[in-house]
N, C-alpha and C positions, 0 to 999 in steps of 0.2 A: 636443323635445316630440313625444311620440308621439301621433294622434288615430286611432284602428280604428274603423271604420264597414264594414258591407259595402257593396260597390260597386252590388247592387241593391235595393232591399226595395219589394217586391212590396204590401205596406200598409203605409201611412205613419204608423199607429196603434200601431206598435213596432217601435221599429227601434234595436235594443244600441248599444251607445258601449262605449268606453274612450278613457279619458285617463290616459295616464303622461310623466312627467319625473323623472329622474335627479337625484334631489338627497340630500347626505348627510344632511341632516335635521337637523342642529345648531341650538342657541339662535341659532349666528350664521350660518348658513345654512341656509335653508329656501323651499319653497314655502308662501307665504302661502296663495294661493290660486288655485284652479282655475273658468275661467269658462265657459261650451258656450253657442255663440250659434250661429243660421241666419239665413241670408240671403234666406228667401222666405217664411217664416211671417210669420203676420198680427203678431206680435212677435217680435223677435231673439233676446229673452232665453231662453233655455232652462236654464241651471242655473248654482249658484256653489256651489262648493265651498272651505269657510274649511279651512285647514289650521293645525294647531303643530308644532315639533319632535316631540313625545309620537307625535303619527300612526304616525311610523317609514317611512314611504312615501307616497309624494307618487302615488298614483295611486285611479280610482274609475272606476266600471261604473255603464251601467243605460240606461235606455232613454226614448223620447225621442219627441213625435210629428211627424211634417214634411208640411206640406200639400200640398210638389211637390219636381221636382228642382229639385236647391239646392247651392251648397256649405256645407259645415256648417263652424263658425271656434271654435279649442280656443285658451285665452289662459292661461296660468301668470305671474301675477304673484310674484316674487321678492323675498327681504326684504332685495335691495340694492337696488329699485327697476328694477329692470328687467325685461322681462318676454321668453317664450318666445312664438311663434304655429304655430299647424298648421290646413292649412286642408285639407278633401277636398271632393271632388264626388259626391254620391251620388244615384242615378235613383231615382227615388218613380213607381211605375207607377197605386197608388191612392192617393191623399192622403187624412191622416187628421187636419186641422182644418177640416171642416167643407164646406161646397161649393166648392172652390176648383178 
């Protein structure tokens, strides 16, 4: 499981993601689903991405707010039940949830 973040972002108010995993994409193999959670926001959850074979790629972009330095935790759930984790650490110089 691949997670890209840059290593600084300067405001915490947008800060890119990607998430990729390597999967052939079949009825009987695929990424279900793709999860993005942090560890220092006032909630963990930050995005779920439901996936089908049809998709054709098991990856998604886009941006994301974070209140402070944190590491950010990338979860691929698999339709064998098993799942993938990627974890980074990324510096938030201005945090962009609020006064934190």
């Amino acid at each position: 499981l691949q997670l890209e973040l840059p290593e600084l972002a300067e405001n915490g108010n947008t800060v890119p993601y990607k998430i990729a995993i390597e999967s052939p994409m079949t009825d009987t193999d695929y990424v279900k689903t793709l999860y993005l959670l942090s560890t220092s926001n006032p909630q963990a959850f930050v995005a779920r991405f439901n996936l089908v074979p049809a998709t054709g790629k098991a990856a998604v972009a886009g941006r994301m707010r974070l209140a402070r330095t944190q590491d950010v935790v990338a979860l691929a759930e698999l339709s064998n039940g098993s799942f993938a984790v990627a974890t980074r650490k990324i510096e938030v110089t201005i945090g962009g949830c609020g006064n934190e």
